[in-house]
PQR file of N, CA, C, O and H, with PARSE charges and radii, in Angstrom:
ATOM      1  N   UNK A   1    -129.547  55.014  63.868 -0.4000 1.5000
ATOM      2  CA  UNK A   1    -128.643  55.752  64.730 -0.0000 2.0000
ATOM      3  C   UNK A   1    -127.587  54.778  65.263  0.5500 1.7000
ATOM      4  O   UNK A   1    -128.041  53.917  66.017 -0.5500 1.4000
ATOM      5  N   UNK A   2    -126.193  54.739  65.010 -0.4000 1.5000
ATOM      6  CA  UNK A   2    -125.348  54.319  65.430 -0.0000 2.0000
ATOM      7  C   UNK A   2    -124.756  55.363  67.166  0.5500 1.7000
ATOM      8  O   UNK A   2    -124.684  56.577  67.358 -0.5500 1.4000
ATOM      9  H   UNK A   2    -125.825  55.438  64.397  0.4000 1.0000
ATOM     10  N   UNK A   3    -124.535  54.509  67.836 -0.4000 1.5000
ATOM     11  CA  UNK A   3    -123.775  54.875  68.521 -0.0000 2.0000
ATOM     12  C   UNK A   3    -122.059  54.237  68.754  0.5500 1.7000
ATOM     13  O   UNK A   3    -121.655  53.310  68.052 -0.5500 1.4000
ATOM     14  H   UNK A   3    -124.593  53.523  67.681  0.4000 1.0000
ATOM     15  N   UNK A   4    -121.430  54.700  69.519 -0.4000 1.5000
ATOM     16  CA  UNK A   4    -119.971  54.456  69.622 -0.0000 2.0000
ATOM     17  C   UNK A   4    -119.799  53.094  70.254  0.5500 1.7000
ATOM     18  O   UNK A   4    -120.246  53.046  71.400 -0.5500 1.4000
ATOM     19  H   UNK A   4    -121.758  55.453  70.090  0.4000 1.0000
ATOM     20  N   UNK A   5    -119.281  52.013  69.814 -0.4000 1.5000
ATOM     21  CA  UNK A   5    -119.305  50.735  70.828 -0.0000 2.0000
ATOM     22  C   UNK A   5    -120.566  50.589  70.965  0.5500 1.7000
ATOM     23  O   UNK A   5    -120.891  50.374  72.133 -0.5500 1.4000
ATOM     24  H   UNK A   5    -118.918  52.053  68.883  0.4000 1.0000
ATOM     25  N   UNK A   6    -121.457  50.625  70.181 -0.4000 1.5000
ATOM     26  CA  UNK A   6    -122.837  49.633  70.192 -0.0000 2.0000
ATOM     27  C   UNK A   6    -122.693  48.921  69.349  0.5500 1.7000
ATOM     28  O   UNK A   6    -122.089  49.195  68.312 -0.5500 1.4000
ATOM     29  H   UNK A   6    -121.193  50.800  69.233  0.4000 1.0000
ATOM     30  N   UNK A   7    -123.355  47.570  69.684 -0.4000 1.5000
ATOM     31  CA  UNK A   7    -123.211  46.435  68.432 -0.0000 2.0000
ATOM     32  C   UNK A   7    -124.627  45.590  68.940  0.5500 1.7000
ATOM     33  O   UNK A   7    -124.521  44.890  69.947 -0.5500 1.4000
ATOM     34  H   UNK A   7    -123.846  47.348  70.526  0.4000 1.0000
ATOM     35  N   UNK A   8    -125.582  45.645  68.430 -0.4000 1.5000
ATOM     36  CA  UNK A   8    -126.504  45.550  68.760 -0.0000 2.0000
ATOM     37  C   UNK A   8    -127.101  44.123  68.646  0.5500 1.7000
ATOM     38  O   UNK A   8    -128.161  43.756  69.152 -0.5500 1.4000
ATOM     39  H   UNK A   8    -125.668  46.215  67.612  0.4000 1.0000
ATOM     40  N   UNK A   9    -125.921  43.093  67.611 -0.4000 1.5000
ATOM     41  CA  UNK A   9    -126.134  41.706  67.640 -0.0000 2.0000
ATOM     42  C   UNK A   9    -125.014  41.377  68.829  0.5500 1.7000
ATOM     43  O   UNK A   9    -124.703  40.193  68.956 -0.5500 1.4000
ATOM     44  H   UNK A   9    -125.060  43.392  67.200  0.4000 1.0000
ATOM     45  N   UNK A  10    -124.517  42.163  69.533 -0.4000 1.5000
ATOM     46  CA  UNK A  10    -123.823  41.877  71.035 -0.0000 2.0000
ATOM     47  C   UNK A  10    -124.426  41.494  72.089  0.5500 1.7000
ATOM     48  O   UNK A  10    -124.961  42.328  72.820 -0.5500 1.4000
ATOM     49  H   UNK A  10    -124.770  43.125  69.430  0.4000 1.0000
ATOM     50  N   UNK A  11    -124.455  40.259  72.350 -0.4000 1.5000
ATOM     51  CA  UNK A  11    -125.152  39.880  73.710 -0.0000 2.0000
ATOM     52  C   UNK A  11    -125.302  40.665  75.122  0.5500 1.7000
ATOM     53  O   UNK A  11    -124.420  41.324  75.673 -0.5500 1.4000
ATOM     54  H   UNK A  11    -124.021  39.582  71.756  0.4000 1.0000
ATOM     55  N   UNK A  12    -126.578  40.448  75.560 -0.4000 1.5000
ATOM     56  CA  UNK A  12    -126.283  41.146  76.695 -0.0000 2.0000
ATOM     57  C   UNK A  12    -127.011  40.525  77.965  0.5500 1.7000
ATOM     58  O   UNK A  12    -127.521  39.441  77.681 -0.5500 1.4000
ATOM     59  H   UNK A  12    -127.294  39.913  75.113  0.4000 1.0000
ATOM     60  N   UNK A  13    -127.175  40.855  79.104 -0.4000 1.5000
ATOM     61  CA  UNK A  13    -127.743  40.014  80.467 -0.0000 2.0000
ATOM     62  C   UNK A  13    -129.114  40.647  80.463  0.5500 1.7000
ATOM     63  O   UNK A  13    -129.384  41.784  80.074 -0.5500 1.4000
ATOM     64  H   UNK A  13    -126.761  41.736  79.335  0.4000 1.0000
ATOM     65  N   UNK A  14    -130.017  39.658  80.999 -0.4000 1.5000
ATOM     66  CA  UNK A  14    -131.338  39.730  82.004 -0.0000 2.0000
ATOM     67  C   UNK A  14    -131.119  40.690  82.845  0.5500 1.7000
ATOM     68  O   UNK A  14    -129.920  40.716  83.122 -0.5500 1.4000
ATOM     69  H   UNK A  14    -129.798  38.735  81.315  0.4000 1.0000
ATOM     70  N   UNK A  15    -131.732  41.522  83.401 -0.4000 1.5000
ATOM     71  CA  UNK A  15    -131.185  42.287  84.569 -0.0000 2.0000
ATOM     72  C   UNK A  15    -132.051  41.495  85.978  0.5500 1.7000
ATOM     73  O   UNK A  15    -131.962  41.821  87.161 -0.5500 1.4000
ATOM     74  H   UNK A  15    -132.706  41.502  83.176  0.4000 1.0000
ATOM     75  N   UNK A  16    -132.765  40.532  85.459 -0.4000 1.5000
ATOM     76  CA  UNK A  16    -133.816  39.386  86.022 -0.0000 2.0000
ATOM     77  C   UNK A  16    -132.806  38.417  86.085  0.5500 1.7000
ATOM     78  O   UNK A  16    -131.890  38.578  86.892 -0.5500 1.4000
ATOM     79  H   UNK A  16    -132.837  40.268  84.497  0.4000 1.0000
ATOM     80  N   UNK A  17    -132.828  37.618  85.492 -0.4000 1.5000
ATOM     81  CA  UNK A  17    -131.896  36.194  85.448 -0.0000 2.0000
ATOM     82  C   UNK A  17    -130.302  36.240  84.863  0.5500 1.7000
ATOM     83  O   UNK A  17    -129.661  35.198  84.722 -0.5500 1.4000
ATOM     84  H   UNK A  17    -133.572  37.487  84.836  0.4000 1.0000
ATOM     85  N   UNK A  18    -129.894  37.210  84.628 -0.4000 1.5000
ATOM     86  CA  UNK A  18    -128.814  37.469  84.404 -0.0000 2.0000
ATOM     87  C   UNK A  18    -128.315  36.567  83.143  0.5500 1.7000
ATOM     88  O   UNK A  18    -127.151  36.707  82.767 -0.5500 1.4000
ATOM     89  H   UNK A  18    -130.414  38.056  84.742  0.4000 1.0000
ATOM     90  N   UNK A  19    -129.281  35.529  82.400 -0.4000 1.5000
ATOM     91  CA  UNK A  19    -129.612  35.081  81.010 -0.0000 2.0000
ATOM     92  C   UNK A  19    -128.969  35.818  79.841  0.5500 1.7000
ATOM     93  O   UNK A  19    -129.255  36.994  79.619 -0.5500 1.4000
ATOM     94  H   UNK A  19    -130.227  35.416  82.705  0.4000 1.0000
ATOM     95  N   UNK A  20    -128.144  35.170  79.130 -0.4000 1.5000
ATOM     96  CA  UNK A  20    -127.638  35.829  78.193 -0.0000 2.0000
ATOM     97  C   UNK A  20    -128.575  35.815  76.850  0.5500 1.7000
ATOM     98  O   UNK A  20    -128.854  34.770  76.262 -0.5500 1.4000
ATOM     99  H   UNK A  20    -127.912  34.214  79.311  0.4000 1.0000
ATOM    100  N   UNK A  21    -129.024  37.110  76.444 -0.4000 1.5000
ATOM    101  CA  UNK A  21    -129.689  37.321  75.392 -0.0000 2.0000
ATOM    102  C   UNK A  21    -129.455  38.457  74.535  0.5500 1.7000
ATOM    103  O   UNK A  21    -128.422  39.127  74.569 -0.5500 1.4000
ATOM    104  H   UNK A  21    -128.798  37.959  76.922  0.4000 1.0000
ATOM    105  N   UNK A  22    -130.559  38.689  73.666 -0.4000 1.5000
ATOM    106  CA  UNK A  22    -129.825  39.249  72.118 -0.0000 2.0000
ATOM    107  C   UNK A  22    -130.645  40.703  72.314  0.5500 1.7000
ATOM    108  O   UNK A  22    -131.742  40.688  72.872 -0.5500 1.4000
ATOM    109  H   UNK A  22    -131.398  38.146  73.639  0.4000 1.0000
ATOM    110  N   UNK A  23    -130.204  41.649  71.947 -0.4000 1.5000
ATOM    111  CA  UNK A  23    -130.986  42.989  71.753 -0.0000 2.0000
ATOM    112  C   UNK A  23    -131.591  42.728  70.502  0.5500 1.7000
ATOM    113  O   UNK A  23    -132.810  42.859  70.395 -0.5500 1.4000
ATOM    114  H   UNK A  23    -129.312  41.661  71.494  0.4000 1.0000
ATOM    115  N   UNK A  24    -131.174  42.516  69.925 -0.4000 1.5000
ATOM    116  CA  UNK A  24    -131.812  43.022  68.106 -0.0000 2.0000
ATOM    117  C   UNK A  24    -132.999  41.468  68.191  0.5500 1.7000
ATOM    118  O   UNK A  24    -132.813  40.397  68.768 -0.5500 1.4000
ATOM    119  H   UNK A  24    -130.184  42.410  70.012  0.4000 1.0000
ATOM    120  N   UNK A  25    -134.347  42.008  67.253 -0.4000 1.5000
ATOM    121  CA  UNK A  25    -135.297  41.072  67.262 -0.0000 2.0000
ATOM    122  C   UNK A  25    -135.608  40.545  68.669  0.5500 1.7000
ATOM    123  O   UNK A  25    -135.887  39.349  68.754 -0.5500 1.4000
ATOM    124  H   UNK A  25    -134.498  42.878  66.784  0.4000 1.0000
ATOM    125  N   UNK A  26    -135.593  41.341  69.856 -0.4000 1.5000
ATOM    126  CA  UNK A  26    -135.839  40.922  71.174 -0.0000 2.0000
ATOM    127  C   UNK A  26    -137.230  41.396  71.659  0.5500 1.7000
ATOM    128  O   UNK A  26    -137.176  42.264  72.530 -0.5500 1.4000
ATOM    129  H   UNK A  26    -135.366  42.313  69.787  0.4000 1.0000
ATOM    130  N   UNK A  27    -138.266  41.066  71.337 -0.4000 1.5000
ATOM    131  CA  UNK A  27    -139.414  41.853  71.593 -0.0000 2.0000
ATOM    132  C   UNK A  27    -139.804  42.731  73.672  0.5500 1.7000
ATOM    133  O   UNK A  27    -140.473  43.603  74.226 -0.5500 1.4000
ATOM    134  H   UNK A  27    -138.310  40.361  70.629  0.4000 1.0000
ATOM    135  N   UNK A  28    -138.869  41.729  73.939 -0.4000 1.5000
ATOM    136  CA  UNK A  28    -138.872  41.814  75.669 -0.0000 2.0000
ATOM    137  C   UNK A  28    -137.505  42.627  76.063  0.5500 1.7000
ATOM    138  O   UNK A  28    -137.346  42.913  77.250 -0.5500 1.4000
ATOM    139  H   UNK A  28    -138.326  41.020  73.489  0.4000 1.0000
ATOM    140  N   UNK A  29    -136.745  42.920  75.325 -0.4000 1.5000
ATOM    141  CA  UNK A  29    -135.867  43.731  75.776 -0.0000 2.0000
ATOM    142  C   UNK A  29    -135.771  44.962  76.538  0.5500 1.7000
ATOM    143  O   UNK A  29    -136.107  46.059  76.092 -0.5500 1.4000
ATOM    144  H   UNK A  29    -136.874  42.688  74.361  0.4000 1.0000
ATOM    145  N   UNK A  30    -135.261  44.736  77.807 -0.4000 1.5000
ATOM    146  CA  UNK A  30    -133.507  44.389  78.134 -0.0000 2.0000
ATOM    147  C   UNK A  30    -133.929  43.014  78.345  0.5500 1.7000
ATOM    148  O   UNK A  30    -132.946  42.275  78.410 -0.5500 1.4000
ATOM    149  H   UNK A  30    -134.988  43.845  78.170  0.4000 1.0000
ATOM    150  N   UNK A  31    -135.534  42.129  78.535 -0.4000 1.5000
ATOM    151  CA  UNK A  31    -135.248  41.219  79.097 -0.0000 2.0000
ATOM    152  C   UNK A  31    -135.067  40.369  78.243  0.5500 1.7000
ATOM    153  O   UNK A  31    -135.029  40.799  77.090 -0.5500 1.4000
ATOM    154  H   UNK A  31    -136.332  42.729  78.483  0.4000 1.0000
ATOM    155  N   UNK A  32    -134.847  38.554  78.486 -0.4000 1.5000
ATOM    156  CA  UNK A  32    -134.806  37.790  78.039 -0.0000 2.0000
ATOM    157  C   UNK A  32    -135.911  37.276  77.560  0.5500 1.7000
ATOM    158  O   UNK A  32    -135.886  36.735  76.454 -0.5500 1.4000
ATOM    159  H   UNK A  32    -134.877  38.205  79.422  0.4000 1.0000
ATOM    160  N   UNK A  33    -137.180  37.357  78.366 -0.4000 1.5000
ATOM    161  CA  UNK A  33    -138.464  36.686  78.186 -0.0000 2.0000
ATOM    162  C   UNK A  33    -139.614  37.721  78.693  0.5500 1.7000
ATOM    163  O   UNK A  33    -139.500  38.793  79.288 -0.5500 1.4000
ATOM    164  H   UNK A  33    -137.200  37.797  79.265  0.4000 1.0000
ATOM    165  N   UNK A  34    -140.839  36.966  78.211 -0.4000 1.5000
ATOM    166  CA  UNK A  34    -141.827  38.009  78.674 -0.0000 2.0000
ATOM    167  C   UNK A  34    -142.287  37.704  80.310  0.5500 1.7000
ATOM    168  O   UNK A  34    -143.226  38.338  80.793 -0.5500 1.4000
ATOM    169  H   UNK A  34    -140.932  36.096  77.728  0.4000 1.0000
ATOM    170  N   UNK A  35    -141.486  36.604  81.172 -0.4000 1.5000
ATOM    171  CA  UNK A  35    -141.639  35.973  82.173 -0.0000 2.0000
ATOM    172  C   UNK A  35    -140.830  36.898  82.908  0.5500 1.7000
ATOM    173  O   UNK A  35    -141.376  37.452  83.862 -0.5500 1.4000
ATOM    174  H   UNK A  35    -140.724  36.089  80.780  0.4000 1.0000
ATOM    175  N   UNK A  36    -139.313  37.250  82.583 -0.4000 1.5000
ATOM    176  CA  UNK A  36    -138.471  38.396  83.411 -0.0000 2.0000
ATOM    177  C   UNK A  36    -139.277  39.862  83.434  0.5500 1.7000
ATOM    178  O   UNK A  36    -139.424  40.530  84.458 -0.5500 1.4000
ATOM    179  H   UNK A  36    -138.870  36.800  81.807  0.4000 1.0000
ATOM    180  N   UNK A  37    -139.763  40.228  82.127 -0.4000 1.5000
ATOM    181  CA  UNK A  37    -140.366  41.347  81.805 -0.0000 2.0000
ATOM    182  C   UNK A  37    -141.547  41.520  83.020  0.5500 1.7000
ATOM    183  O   UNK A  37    -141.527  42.498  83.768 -0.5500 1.4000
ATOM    184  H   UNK A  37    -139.643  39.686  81.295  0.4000 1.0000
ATOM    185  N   UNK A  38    -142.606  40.425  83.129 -0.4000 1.5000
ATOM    186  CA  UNK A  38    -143.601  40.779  83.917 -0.0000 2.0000
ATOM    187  C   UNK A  38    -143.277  40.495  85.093  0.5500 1.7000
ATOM    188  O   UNK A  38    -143.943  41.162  85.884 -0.5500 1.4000
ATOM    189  H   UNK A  38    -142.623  39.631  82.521  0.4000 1.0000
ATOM    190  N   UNK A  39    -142.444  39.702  85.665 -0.4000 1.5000
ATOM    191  CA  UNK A  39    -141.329  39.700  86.938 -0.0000 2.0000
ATOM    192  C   UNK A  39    -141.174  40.931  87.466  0.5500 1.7000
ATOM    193  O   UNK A  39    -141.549  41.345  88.563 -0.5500 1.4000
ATOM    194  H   UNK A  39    -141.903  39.160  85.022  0.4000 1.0000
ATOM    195  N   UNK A  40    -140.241  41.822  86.078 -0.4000 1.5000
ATOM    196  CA  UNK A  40    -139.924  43.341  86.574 -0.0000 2.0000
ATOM    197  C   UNK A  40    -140.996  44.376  86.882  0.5500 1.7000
ATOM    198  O   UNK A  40    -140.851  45.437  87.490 -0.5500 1.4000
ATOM    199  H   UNK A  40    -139.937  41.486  85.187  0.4000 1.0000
ATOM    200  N   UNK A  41    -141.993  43.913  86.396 -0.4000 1.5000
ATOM    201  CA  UNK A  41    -142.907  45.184  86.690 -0.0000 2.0000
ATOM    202  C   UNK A  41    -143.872  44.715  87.630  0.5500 1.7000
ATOM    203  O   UNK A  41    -144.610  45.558  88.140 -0.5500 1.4000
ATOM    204  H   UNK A  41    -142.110  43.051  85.902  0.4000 1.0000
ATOM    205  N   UNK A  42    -144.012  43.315  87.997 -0.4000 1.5000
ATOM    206  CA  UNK A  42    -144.621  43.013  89.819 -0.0000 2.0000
ATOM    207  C   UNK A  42    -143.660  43.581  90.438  0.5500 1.7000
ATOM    208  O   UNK A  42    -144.013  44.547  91.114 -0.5500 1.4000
ATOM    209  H   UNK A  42    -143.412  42.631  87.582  0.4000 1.0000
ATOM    210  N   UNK A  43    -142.187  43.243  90.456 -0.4000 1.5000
ATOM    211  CA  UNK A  43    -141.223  44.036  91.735 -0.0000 2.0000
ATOM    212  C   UNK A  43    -141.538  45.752  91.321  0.5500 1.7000
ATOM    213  O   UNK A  43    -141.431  46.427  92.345 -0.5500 1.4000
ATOM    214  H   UNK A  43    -141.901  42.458  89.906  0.4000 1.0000
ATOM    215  N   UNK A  44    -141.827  46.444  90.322 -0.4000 1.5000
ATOM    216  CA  UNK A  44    -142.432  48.231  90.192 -0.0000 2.0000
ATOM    217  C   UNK A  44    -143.757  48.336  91.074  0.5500 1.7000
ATOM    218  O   UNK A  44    -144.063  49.294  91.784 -0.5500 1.4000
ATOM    219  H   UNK A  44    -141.913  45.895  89.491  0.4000 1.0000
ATOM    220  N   UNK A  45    -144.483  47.156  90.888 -0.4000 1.5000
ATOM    221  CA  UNK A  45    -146.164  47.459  91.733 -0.0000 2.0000
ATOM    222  C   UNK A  45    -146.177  47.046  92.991  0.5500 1.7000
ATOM    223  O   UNK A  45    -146.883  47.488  93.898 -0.5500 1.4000
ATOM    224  H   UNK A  45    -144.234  46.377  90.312  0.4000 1.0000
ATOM    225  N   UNK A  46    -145.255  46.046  93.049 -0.4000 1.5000
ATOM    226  CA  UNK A  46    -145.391  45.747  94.825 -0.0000 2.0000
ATOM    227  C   UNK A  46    -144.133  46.961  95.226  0.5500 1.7000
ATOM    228  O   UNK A  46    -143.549  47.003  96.309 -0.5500 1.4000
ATOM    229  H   UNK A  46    -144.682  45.687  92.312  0.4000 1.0000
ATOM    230  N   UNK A  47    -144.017  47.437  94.637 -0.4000 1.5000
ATOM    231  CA  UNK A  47    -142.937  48.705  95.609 -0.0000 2.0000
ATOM    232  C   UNK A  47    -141.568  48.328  96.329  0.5500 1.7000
ATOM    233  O   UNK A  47    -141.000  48.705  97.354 -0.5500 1.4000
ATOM    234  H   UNK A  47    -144.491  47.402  93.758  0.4000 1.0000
ATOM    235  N   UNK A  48    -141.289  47.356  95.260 -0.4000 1.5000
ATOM    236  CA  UNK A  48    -140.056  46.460  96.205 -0.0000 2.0000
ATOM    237  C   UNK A  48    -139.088  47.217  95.188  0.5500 1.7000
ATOM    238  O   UNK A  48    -137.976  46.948  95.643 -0.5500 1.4000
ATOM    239  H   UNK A  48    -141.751  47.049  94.428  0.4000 1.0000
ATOM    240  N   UNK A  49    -138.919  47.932  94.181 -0.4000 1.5000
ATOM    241  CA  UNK A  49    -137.777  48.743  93.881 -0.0000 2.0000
ATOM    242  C   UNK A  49    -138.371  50.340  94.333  0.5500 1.7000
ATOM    243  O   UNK A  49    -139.579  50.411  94.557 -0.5500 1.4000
ATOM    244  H   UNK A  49    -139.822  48.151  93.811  0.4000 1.0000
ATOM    245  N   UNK A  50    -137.580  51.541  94.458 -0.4000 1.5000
ATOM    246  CA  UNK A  50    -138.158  52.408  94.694 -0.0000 2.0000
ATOM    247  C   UNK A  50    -137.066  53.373  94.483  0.5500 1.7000
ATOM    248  O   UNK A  50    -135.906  53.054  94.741 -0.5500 1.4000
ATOM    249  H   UNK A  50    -136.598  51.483  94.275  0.4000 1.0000
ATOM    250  N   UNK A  51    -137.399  54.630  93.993 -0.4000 1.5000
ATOM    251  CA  UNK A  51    -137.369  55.790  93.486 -0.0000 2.0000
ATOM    252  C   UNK A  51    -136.375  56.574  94.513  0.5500 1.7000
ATOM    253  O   UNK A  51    -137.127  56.658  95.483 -0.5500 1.4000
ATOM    254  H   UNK A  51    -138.342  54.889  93.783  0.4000 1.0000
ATOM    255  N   UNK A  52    -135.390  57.083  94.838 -0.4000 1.5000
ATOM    256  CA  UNK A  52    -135.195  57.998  96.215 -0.0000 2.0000
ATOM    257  C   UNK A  52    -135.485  59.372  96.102  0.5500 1.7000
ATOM    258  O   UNK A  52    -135.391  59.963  95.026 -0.5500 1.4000
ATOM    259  H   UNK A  52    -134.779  57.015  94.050  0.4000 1.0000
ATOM    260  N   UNK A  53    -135.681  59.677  96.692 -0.4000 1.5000
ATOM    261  CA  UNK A  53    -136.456  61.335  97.341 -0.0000 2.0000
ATOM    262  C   UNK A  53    -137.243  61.481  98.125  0.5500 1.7000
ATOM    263  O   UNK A  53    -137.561  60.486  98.778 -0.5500 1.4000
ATOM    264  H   UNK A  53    -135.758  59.197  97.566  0.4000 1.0000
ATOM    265  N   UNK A  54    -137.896  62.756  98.407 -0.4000 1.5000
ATOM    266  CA  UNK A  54    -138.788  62.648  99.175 -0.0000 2.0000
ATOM    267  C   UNK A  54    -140.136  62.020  98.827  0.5500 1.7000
ATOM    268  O   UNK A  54    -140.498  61.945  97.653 -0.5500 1.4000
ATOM    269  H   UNK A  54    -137.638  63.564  97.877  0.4000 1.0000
ATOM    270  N   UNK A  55    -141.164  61.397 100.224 -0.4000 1.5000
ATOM    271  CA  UNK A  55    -142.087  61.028 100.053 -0.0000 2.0000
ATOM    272  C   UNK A  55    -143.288  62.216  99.686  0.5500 1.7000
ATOM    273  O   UNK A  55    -143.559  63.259 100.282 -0.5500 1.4000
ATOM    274  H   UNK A  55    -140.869  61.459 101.178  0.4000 1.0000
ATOM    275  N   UNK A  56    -143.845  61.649  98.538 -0.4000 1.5000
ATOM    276  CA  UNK A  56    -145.295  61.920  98.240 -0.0000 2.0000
ATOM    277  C   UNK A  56    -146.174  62.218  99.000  0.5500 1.7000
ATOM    278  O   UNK A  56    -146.354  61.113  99.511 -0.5500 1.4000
ATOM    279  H   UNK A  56    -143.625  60.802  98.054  0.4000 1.0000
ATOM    280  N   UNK A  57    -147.025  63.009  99.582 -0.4000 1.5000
ATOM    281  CA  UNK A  57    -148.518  62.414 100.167 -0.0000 2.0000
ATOM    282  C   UNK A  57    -149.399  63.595  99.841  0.5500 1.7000
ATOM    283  O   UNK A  57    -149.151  64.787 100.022 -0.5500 1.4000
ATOM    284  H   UNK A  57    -146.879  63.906  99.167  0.4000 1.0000
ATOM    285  N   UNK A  58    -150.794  62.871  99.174 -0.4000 1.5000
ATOM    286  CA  UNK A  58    -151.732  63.555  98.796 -0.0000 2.0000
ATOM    287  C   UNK A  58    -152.406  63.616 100.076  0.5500 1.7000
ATOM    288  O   UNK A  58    -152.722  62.659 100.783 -0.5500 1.4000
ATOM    289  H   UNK A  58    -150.996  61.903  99.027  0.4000 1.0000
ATOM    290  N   UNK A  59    -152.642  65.193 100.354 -0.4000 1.5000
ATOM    291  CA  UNK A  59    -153.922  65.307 101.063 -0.0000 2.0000
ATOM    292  C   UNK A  59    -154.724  64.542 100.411  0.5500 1.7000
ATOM    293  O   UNK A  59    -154.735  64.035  99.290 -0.5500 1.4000
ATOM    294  H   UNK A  59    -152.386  65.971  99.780  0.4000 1.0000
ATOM    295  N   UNK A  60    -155.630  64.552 101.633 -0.4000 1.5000
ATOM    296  CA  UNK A  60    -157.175  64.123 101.463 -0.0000 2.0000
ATOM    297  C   UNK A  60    -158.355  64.924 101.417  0.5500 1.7000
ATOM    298  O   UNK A  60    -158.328  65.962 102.079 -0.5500 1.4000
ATOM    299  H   UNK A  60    -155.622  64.964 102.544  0.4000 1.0000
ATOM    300  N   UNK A  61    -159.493  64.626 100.703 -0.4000 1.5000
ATOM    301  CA  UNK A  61    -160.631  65.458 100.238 -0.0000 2.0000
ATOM    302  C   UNK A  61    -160.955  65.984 102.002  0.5500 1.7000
ATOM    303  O   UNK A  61    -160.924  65.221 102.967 -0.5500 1.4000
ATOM    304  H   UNK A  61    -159.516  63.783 100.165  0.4000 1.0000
ATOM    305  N   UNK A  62    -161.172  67.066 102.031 -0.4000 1.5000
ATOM    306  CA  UNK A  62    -162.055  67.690 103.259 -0.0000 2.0000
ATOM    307  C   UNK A  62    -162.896  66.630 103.443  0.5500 1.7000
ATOM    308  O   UNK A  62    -162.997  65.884 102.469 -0.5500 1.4000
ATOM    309  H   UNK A  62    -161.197  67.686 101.247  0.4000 1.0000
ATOM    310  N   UNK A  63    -163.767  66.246 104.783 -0.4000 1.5000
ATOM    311  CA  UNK A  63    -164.952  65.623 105.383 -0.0000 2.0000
ATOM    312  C   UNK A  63    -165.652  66.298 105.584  0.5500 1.7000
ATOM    313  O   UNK A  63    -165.600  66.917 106.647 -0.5500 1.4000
ATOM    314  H   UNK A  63    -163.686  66.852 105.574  0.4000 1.0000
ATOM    315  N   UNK A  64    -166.789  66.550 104.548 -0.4000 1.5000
ATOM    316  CA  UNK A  64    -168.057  67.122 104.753 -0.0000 2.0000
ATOM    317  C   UNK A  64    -169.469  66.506 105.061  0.5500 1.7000
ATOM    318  O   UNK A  64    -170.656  66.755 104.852 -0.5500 1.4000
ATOM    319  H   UNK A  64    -166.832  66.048 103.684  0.4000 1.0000
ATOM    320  N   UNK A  65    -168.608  65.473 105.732 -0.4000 1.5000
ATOM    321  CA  UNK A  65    -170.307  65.090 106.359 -0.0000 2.0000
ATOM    322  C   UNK A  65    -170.769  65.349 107.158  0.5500 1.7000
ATOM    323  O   UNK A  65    -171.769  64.696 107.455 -0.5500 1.4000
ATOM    324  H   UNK A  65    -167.643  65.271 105.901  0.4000 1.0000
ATOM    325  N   UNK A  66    -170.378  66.390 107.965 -0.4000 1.5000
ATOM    326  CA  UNK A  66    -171.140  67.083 109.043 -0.0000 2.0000
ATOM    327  C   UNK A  66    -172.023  68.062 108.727  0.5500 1.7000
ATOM    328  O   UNK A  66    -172.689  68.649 109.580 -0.5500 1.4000
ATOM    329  H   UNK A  66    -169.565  66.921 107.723  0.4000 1.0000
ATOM    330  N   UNK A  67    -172.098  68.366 107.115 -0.4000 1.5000
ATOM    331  CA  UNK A  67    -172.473  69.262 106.358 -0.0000 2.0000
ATOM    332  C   UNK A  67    -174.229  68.927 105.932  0.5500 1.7000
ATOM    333  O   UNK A  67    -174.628  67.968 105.271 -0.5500 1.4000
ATOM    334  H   UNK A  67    -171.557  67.890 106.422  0.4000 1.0000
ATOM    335  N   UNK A  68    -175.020  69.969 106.503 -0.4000 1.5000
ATOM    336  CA  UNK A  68    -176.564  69.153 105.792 -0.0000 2.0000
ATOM    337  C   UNK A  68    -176.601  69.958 104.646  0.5500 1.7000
ATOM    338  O   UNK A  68    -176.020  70.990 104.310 -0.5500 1.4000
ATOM    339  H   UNK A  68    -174.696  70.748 107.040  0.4000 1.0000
ATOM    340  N   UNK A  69    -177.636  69.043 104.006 -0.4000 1.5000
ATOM    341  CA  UNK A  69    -177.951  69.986 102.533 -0.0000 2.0000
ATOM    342  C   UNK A  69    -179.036  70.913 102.315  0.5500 1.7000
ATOM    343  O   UNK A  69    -179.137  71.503 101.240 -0.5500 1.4000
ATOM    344  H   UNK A  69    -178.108  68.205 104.279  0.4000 1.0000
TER
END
């Protein structure tokens, strides 16, 4: 699949280190390395990038331990 103005041996940035690297044969792409790559997805789990909308919240299971059997 070609697209318009893609050139895929066209360099492009880290969105981590801002590192100039190659799309094509890039196994870590967009990143440069597998060091930016797992970089980016500690800043997804520690919640330091985030989504906008509203917040989530799951109720919680009823407390039935006041409950005998």
């Amino acid at each position: 699949m070609v697209h318009f103005g893609y050139n895929p041996a066209m360099p492009i940035h880290c969105p981590i280190c801002q590192r100039e690297t190659c799309w094509e044969r890039n196994p870590w792409r967009p990143f440069c390395s597998e060091r930016c790559q797992v970089r980016d997805l500690g800043s997804w789990a520690s919640e330091w990038y985030r989504v906008p909308g509203a917040s989530l919240t799951i109720p919680s299971a009823p407390d039935n331990s006041d409950e005998t059997a």
